[in-house]
Structures are given as C-alpha cells and as structure tokens.
TITIDREN-615163 format. One line per 5 residues: number of its first residue (from 1); their letters; for each residue x, y, z of C-alpha. Coordinates in nm, 3 decimals, decimal comma. Example, Ala and Ser with C-alpha at 12.3 -4.5 7.8 and 13.67 -1.06 7.14 Angstrom:
BEGIN
1> as> 1,230:-0,450:0,780 | 1,367:-0,106:0,714
This chain:
BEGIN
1> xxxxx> 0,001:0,113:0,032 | -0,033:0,037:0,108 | 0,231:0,040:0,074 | 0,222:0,224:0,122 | 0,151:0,148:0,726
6> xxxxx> -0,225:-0,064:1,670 | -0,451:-0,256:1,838 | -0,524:-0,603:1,890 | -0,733:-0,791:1,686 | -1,055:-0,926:1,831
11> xxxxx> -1,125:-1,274:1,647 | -1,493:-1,396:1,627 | -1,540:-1,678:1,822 | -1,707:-1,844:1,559 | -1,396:-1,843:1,317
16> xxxxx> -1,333:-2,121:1,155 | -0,984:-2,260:1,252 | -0,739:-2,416:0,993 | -0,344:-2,400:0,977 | -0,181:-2,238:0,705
21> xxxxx> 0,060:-2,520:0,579 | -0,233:-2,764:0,599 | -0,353:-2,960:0,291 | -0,702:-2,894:0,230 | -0,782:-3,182:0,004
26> xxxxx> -0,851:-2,883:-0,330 | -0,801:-2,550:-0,297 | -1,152:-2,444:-0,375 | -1,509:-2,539:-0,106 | -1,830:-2,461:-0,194
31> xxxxx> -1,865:-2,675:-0,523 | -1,834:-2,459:-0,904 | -1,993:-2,197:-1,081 | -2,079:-1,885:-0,942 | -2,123:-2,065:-0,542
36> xxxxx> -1,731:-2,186:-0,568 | -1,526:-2,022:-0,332 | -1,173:-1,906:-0,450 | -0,861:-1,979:-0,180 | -0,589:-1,733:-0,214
41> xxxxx> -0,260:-1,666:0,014 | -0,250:-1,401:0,260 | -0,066:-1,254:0,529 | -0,216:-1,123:0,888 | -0,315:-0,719:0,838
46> xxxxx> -0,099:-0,543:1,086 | -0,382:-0,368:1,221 | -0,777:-0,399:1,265 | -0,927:-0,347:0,934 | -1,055:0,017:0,994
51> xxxxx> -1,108:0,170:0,675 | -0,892:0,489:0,819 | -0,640:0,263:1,041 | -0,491:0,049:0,742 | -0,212:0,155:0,523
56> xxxxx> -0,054:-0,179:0,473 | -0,091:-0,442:0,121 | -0,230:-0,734:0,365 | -0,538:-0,541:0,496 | -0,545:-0,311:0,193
61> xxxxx> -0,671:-0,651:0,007 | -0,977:-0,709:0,199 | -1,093:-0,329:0,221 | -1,067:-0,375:-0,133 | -1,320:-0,641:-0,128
66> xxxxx> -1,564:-0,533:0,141 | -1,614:-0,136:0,070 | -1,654:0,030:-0,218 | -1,642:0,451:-0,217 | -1,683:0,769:-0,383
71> xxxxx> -1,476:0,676:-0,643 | -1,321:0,312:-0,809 | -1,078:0,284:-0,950 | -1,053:0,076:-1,343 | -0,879:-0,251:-1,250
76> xxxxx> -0,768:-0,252:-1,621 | -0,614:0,147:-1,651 | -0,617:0,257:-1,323 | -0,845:0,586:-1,364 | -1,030:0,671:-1,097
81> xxxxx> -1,405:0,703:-1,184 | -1,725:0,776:-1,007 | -1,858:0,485:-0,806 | -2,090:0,619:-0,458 | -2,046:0,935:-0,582
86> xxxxx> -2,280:1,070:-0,855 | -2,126:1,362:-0,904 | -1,820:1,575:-0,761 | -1,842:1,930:-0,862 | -1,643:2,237:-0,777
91> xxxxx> -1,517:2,615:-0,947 | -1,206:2,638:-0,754 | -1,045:2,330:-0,610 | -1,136:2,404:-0,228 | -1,500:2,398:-0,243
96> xxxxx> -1,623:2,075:-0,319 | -1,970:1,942:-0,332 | -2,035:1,564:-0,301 | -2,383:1,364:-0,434 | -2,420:1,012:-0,344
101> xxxxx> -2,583:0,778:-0,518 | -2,927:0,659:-0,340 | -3,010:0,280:-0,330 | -2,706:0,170:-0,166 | -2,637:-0,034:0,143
106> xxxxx> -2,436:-0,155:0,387 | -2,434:-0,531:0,410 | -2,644:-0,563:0,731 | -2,865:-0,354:0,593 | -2,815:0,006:0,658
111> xxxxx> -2,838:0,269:0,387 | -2,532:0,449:0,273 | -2,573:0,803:0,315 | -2,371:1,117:0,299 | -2,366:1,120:0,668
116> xxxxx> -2,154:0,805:0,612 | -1,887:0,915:0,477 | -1,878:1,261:0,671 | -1,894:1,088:0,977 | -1,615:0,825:0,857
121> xxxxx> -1,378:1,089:0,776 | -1,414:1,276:1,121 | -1,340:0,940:1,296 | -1,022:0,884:1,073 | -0,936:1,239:1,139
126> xxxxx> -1,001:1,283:1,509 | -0,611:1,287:1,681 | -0,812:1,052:1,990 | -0,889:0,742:1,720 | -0,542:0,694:1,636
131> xxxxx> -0,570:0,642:1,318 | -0,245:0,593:1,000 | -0,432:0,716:0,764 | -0,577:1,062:0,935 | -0,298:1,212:0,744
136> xxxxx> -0,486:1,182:0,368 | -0,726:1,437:0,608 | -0,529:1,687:0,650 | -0,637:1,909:0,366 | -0,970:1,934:0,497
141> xxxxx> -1,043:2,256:0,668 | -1,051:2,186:1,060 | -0,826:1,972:1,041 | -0,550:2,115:1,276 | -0,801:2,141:1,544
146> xxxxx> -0,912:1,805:1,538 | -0,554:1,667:1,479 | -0,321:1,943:1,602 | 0,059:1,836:1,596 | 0,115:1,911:1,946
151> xxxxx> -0,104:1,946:2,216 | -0,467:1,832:2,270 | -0,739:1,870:2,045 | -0,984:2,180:2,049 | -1,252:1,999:1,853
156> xxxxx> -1,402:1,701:1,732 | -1,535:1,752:1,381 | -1,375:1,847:1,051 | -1,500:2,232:0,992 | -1,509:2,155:0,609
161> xxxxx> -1,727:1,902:0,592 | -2,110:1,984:0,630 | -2,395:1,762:0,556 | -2,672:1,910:0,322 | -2,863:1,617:0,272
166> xxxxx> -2,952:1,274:0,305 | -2,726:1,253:-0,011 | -2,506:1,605:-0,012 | -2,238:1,688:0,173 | -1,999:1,966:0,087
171> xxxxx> -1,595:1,930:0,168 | -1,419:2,243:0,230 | -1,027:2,236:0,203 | -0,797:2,483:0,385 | -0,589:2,485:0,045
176> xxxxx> -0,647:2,387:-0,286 | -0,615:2,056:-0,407 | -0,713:2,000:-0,781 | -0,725:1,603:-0,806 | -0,856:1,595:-0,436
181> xxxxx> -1,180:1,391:-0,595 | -0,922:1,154:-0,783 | -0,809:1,038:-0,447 | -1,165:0,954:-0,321 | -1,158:0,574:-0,445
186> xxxxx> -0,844:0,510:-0,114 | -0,985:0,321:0,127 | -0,924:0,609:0,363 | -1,244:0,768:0,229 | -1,481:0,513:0,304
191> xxxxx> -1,802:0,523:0,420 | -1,909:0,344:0,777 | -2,228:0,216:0,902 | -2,366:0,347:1,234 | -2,249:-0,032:1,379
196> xxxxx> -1,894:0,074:1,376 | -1,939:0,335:1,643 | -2,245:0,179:1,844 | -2,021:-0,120:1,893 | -1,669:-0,074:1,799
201> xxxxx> -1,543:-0,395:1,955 | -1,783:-0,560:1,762 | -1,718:-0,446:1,415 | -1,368:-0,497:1,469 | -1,412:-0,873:1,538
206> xxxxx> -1,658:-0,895:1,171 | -1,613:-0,595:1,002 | -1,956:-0,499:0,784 | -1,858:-0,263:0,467 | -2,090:-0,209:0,151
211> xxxxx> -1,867:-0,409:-0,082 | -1,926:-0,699:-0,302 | -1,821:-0,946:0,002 | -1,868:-0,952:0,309 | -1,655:-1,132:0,630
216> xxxxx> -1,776:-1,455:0,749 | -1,503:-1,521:1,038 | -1,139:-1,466:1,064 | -0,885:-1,653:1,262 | -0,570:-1,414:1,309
221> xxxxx> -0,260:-1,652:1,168 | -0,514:-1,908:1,030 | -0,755:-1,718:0,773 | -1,049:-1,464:0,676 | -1,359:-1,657:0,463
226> xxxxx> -1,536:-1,364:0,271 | -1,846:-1,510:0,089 | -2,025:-1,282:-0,136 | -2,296:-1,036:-0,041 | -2,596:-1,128:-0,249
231> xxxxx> -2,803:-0,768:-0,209 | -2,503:-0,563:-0,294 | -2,644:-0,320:-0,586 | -2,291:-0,199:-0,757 | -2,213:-0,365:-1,081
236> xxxxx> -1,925:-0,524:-1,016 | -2,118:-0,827:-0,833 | -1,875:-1,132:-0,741 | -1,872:-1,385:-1,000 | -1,791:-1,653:-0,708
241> xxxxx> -1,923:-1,779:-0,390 | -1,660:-1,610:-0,194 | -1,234:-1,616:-0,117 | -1,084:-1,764:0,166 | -0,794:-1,595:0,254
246> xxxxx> -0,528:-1,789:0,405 | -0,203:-1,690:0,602 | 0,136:-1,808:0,550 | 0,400:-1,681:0,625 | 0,647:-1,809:0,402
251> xxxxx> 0,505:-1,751:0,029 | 0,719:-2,026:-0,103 | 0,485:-2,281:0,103 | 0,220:-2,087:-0,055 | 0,393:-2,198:-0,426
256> xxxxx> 0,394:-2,552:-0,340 | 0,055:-2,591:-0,215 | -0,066:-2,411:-0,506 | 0,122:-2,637:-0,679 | 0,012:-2,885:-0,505
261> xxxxx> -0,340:-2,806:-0,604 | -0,383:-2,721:-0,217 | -0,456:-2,361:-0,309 | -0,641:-2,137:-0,607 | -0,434:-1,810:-0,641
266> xxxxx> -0,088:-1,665:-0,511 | -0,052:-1,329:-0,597 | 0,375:-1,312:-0,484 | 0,537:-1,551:-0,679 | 0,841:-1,608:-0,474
271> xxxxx> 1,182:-1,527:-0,615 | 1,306:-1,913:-0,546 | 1,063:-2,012:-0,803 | 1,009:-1,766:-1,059 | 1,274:-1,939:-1,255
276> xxxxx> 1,029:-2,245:-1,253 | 0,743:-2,075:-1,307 | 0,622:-2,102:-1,645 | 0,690:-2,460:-1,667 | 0,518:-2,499:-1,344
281> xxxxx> 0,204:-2,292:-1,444 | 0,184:-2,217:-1,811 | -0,052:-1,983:-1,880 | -0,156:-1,977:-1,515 | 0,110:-1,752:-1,446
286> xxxxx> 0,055:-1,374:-1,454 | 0,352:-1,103:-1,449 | 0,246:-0,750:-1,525 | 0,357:-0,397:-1,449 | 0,199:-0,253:-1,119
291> xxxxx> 0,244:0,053:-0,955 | 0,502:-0,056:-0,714 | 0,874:0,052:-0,595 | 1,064:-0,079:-0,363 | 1,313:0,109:-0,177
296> xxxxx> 1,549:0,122:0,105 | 1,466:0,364:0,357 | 1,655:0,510:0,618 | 1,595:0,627:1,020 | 1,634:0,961:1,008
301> xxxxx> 1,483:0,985:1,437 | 1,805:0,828:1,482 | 2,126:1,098:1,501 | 2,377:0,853:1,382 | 2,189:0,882:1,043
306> xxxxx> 2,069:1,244:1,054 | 2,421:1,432:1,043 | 2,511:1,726:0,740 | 2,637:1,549:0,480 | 2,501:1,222:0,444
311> xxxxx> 2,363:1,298:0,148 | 2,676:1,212:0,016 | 2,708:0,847:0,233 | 2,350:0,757:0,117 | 2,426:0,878:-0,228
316> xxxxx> 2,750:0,637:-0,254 | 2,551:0,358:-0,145 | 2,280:0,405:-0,365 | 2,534:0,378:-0,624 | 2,728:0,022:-0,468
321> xxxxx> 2,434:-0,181:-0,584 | 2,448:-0,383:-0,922 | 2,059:-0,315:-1,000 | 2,100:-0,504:-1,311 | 2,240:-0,765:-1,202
326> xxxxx> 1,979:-0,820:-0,890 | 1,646:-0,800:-1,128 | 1,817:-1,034:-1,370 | 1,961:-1,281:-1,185 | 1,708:-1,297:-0,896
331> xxxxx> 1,339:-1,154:-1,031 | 1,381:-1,278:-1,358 | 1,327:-0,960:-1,520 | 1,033:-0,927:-1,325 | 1,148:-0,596:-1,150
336> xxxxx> 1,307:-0,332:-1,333 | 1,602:-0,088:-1,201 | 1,424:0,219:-1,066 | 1,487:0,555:-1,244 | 1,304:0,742:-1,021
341> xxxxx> 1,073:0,709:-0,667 | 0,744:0,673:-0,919 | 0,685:0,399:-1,103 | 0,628:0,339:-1,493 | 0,237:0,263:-1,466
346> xxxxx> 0,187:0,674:-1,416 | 0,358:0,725:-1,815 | 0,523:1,047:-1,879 | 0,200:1,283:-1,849 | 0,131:1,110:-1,485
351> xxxxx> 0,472:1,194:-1,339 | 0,749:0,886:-1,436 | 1,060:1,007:-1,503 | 1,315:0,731:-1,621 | 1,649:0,951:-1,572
356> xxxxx> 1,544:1,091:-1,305 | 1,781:0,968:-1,045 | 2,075:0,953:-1,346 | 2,406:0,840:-1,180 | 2,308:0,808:-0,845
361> xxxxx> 2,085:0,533:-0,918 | 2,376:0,370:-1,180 | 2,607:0,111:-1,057 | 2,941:0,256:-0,986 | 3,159:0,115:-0,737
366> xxxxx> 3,512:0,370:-0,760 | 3,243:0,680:-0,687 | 3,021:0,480:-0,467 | 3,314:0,393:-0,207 | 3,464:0,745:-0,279
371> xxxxx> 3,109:0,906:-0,158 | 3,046:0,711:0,151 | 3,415:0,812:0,278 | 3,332:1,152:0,193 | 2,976:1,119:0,358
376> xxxxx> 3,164:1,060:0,710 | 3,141:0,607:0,627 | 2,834:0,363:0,765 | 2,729:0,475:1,125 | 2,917:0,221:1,376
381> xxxxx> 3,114:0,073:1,066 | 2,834:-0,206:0,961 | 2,439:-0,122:0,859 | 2,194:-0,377:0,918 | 1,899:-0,387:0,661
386> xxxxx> 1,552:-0,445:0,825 | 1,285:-0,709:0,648 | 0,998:-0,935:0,722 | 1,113:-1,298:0,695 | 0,784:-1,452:0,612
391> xxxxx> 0,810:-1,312:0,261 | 1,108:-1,523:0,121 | 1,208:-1,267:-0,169 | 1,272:-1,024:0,060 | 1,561:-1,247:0,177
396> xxxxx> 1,700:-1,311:-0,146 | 1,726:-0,956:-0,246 | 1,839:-0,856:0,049 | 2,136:-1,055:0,080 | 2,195:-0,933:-0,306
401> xxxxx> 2,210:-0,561:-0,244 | 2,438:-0,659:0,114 | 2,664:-0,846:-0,111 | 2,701:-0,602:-0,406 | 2,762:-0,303:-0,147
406> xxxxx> 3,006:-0,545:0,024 | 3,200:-0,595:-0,266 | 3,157:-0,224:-0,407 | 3,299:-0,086:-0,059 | 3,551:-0,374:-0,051
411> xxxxx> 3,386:-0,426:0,345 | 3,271:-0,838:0,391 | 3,071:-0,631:0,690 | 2,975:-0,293:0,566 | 2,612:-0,413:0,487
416> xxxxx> 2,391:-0,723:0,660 | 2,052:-0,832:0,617 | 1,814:-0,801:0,966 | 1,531:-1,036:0,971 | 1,216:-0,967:1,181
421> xxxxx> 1,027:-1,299:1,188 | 0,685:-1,187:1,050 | 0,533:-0,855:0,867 | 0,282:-0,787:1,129 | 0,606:-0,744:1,384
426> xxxxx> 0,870:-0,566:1,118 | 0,568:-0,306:1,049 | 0,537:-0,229:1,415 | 0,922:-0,195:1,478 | 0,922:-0,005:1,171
431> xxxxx> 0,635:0,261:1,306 | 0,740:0,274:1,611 | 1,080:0,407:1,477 | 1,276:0,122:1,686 | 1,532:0,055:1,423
436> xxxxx> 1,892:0,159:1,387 | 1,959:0,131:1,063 | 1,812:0,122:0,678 | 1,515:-0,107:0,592 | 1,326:-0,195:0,308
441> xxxxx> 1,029:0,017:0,228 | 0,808:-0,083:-0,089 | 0,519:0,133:-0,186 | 0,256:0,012:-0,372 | 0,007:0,333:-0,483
446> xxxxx> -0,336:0,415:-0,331 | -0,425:0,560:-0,621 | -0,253:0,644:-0,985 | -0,134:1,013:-0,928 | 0,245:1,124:-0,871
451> xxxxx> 0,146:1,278:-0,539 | 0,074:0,963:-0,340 | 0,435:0,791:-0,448 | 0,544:1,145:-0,308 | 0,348:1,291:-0,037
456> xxxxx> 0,286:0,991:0,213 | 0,619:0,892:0,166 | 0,859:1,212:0,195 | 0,587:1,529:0,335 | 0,719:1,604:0,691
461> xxxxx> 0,520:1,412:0,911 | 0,334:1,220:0,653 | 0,166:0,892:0,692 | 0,386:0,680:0,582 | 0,707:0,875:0,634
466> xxxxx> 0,838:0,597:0,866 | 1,202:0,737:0,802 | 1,077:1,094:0,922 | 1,272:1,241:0,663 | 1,241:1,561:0,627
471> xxxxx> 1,263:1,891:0,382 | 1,072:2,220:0,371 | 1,193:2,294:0,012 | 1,023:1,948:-0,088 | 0,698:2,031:0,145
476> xxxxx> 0,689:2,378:-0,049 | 0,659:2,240:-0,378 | 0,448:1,982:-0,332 | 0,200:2,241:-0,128 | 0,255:2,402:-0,477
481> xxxxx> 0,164:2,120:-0,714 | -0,154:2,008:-0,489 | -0,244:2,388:-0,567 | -0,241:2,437:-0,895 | -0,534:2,376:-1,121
486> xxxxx> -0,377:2,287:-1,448 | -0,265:1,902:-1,459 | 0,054:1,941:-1,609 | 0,204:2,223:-1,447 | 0,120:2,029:-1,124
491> xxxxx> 0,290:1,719:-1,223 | 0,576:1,931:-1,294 | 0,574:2,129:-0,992 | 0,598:1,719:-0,828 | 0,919:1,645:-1,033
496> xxxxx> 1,051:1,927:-0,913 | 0,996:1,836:-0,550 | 1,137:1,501:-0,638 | 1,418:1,652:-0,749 | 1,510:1,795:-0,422
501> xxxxx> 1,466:1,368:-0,301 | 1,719:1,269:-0,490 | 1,959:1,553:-0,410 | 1,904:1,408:-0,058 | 1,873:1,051:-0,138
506> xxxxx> 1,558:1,070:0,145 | 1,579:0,735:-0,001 | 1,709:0,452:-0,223 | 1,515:0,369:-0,516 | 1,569:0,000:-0,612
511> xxxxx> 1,350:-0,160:-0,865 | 0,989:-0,108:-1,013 | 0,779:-0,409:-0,925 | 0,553:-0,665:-1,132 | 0,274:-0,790:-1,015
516> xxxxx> 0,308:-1,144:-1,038 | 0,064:-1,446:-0,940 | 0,020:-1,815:-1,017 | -0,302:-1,971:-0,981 | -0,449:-2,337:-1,052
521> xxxxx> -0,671:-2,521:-1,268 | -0,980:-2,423:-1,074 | -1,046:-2,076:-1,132 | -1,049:-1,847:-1,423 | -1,084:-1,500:-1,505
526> xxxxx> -0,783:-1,388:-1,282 | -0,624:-1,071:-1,348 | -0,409:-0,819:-1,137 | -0,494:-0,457:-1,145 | -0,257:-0,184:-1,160
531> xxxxx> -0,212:-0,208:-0,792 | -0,133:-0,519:-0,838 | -0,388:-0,697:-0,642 | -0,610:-1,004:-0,729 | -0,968:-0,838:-0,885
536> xxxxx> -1,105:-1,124:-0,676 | -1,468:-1,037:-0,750 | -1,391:-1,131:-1,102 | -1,270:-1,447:-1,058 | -1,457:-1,752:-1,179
541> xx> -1,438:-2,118:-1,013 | -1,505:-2,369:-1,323
C-alpha cells in the first residue's frame, strides 16, 4: 500500500513521550510471557489512521493490528478468507449479499454490525470526507453521485449498499467485479463504531477498531503503545502484552539499537547493513519474498514530461540502469530485477509475468542513450529523483540508478537524487503533485490479486496514481478483466492491460522486494507475511 498514499494529527494528551534514538534500558516493558510487550521501529503515518484515509505502509501497520474485516487474509499464503463475514454469496458478480458474524465487538464495547461496515464505506466514499482510499468504492453503485469527478455531490449514500439486517447487508455494483469479495480483507473495508462519527476529533486522537489491539496513546514523532484487547473474540488473539511502536527516522539507528538490544523487531533491514546481517543476527534475521515492487514513477501533471513520444525517453532510461548490478551489490540479493509491474508472490496463475517487460527492463546502454535522444532527451537537461531521507536505502539505491544512467547516457548530470527530509513530507509533495521530475514509487499489495498492483496504480484517476498517468486502452481492459467471471481469462485480460504499461513505460519497474527484518533475543515467533509486515499478534516475548 500501501503502498501502495491530510489532516493533522490530534495526539492524546495522555501519550506517553519518549525520543526515538533514546536507549530504553531493553527493548521489551511489561515483564515475559504473554504480558511482555514487543518494541518494533516505525515511521509517523502520513495521515490520521482512518480506516478509508490510509494508503501508506506506516499506518497500513497499525490498521493491521487494530481492525479486523470481512475478510483476512493467511499471513502464511496470502489467500484471502472469511473473517467478519460468514458468508459472501452472489449468481452474477454485481449482486452481492454480505452475513456477518454475530458476537463481535468493537473494543469499547460496541457490537459490530452490518450497519458498520455500510456506514464505513459511505463515509470513505462520500467526495466531502476526503478520503485516499474512496477510490476502492467506486464500483459500488451510487458511487458517482456521492463522489462525482467534477462538480458537487447529489447524494450522500452509496445506492448499492442496503442494510437487511442487524447482520445482512447487500452490495450492489454498477459493473461486475468477480473477486470483489477477495478484496474485502483491505483496510478500506472496515467496519467503524458509532464513536467515529459522534466524535470524530476524538477517535482520531485514540482510534478504537475491533482488532486484536487496541491504542493506548501515541506521540506523533515519538511512538504509538498498542496493548492487547483482552475481550476480542477472533482467533487470532495476541500472544503478547502489546507493541510499542517507535519512530525513527533513519532505520539504520533503528539497526543499532536493535543491536544494541535497545529494540525487539526491525522489519527494514537497512541496505548499509545487510552485508552484516547474518553475523549480526543469526537466525534472528528474516529475508523472504513479499509482494512488493519498487518503481520509479514519473509526473505526468507536469507538460515537460507529458509530450508524444516519451515513451521512447522513459523507455531508454528504463534501459540505462544496471539492475543486476544494484540488487547485488547493494541489497544483497535481497531484491530481484523486476520483469514486470507485479511481483513473484502472485505465481503464474495470479498474474506474474517474468518477461514481461523483455528488453526494456534489460540493461543496455548503446539503445538506452539512442532512445532518450530519440524521445526528445531529459526535460531541462538533468532529472532529479524524489525520496524520503529517513529511510537510508532509499539513498543508496538512489544514487545507484543516478550513477548507472549517468554513465549509460555518458551525462555526470543527466540523473540526481532529491531528498525530502522525512516520509510524512515526500508523501504530501508527492500527492499534491508538487514535483518536477521522477520519484520513487514502491507498492506493496493490499491484497494478493493482479488488479491491485494494476488498478490503483495506472486506472485514470486511481488512488494511488500519483503520476496521473493515463490510458483509455489500459482502463478498457482492465474494466474488462474486473468483468469477467472466469479467473483465468481475467488475469489474462490484466496482462494484457499491462501490456499496454510497458508500451508506455507509465513507469519504471526496478526490483521485486524481500521482506526483511532483524529482531533480538527477546521475542520469538516472528514471521513476515506476504505483505511483508510483522504478524505482530503472533509474536511471543520469552
């Protein structure tokens, strides 16, 4: 999400304050056993952590912990199975009817009801709230009217979505949509408690989900404590006292404090260290495939990048960079050059495509400087690539893929890194299309279907489209894969659509990501899931 995504955060007064660099004396409060409390690394969410509101990896983490929806999905495979939702039924992919499991709460108390999540999703669609994620809405019948593209609204509910019960509601789409119910278990979906709209400002400052933890104070650029919610009823109950999430915002402190025995888990081992790594940690060290990609995108709002023929410039320069040589050299092996704008973790039947891209993803520097000439050269002679400096990798790599198009191009200043001190302030130069030139854009999947490493990405006026790039023959197919019934043909019908991507090179596709993370003596049980995100509520403290 989550990649993947803007108001102020309210902090509770009563948030504990501590500094991120600070030595805690142990990385884990709370004593052992199943009352230990788990410290992990963390960065600030760019926006308040409505369920509908946050498309970013930082905030994406604790929705993860504090709500749990209509679907889940297996932290070992990745399928997306019932959860909230005790059944999902329909005969023609637009007519959907929803059951929800009874006996569920909220953690202050209030029951989870179909009105929950019907309510939830008018909020997130409603063009007033403001909400990123009122885009994964938009097949919902209604749903121009309540988020037109232009113009004001001409109503305030969803038309598809009727409650028939305390524990029924039906979902209506304007088109059909045959693995709509797979995408239930984003935190888009989730339900909300009546709190969240009797006192907004208040939820905000402690938000109150129906997950396995709940918050107990956060301190924006300090941390969030989560302690565990002893009446949740799902069976996935924590197996500690709770995680303290703490920010930093450069993850090679984060190393050497875990290192340090200062902190339990890092889940972004930095690129410094990964060549230290498994002497550092041993075992303790986890690299694993996740369904991540990491790309360069480009700002298509700006006309110095939006002229006929650039395919060709973007093309050339997809082609300057010595993938190979960057995963290798830098990551250790623990990226791999990217084939495609998927990733590996979907397998052939979900969508992945290794020769996908074919020579415009190989490294060829003759064709590559022969292709940007031809593609009219870099706009204003030098491009400046866009990152968040509190992540050190992104640095590293950075400067990498500068140099190799540098050297490819035979320019010292075709290509320069552009730091933006910290994620929270990249993200919101990045939405609010401010920049000039390229910048990275990793994706890490909401859920494990082709669509969502397509869709929010590339679909005109998508969620995440933060390049607004732009294609009606790639909106047509993909209107045509979310149509058809049969599995295959649809994931087809996507590779197709990504087809017309590449011909465009909408953007560059770099390198599949691990997931990797380090974590101390302390704690056990740690294990990434396919997103690859900590499955905190597993973790044990010894």
């Amino acid at each position: 999400m989550r990649g993947a995504r803007y108001a102020t955060w309210v902090a509770p007064v009563a948030a504990v304050a501590l500094t991120a660099t600070a030595c805690g004396g142990g990385g884990s409060s709370g004593g052992g056993g199943a009352n230990g409390v788990v410290s992990s690394s963390w960065g600030d969410p760019q926006n308040p952590l409505e369920p509908a509101n946050t498309n970013e990896v930082q905030g994406g983490k604790v929705l993860d912990m504090i709500f749990r929806g209509l679907k889940k999905y297996d932290p070992k495979t990745g399928e997306a199975k019932n959860w909230l939702a005790e059944s999902i039924t329909s005969s023609d992919s637009a007519h959907f009817t929803i059951k929800v499991k009874s006996g569920w709460t909220f953690s202050n108390g209030e029951k989870v009801t179909a009105k929950s999540f019907v309510d939830a999703w008018n909020y997130g669609a409603a063009l007033k709230n403001n909400q990123k994620n009122a885009y994964f809405f938009g097949y919902i019948e209604g749903y121009g009217k309540v988020h037109p593209d232009t113009g004001a609204a001409t109503a305030t509910t969803l038309s598809g979505l009727k409650v028939v019960d305390e524990q029924t509601f039906t979902v209506t789409l304007s088109q059909k949509f045959s693995t709509f119910p797979d995408t239930l278990g984003y935190a888009a979906f989730a339900p909300l408690p009546r709190a969240f709209y009797d006192d907004h400002a208040g939820w905000l400052a402690k938000p109150v989900g129906n997950g396995p933890y709940a918050v107990d104070s956060y301190t924006k650029g300090s941390q969030m404590a989560l302690k565990k919610w002893d009446g949740y009823p799902g069976e996935d109950k924590a197996q500690n006292g709770g995680i303290t999430l703490k920010v930093y915002t450069d993850n090679n402190t984060a190393y050497t404090d875990l290192t340090a025995g200062n902190l339990d888990l890092v889940d972004d081992i930095p690129a410094a260290q990964l060549k230290n790594v498994a002497a550092d940690l041993g075992s303790r060290y986890i690299n694993t495939p996740a369904g991540i990609i990491q790309t360069i995108a480009f700002p298509f709002y700006d006309p110095a990048w939006h002229k006929p023929g650039q395919e060709k410039l973007r093309t050339g320069l997809s082609m300057a960079i010595d993938r190979k040589q960057i995963t290798e050299t830098i990551f250790h092996n623990t990226r791999t050059p990217a084939q495609d704008w998927t990733s590996p973790v979907l397998g052939q039947q979900g969508g992945f495509r290794n020769d996908l891209c074919g020579a415009a993803c190989e490294y060829d520097p003759a064709q590559a400087k022969k292709l940007v000439a031809e593609g009219g050269g870099i706009p204003g002679g030098t491009m400046k690539i866009t990152y968040n400096a509190d992540t050190g990798s992104h640095k590293v790599w950075v400067d990498a893929v500068c140099n190799s198009i540098n050297r490819s191009l035979g320019n010292n200043r075709a290509c320069v890194g552009n730091p933006v001190g910290t994620f929270a302030d990249y993200r919101n130069q990045v939405t609010q299309h401010k920049l000039s030139g390229p910048f990275r854009a990793g994706w890490q999947m909401d859920y494990p279907l082709i669509q969502n490493f397509l869709q929010p990405l590339y679909y005109t006026n998508a969620s995440s489209n933060d390049g607004t790039y732009s294609n009606p023959k790639f909106d047509k197919l993909v209107d045509q894969a979310n149509a058809q019934t049969d599995r295959t043909q649809a994931v087809n019908t996507f590779v197709e659509a990504e087809k017309v991507l590449r011909d465009d090179m909408g953007a560059i596709p770099l390198w599949y990501q691990n997931g990797s993370a380090g974590y101390s003596d302390r704690i056990g049980n740690v294990a990434l899931n396919p997103f690859s995100v900590p499955v905190y509520d597993r973790i044990k403290v010894k």
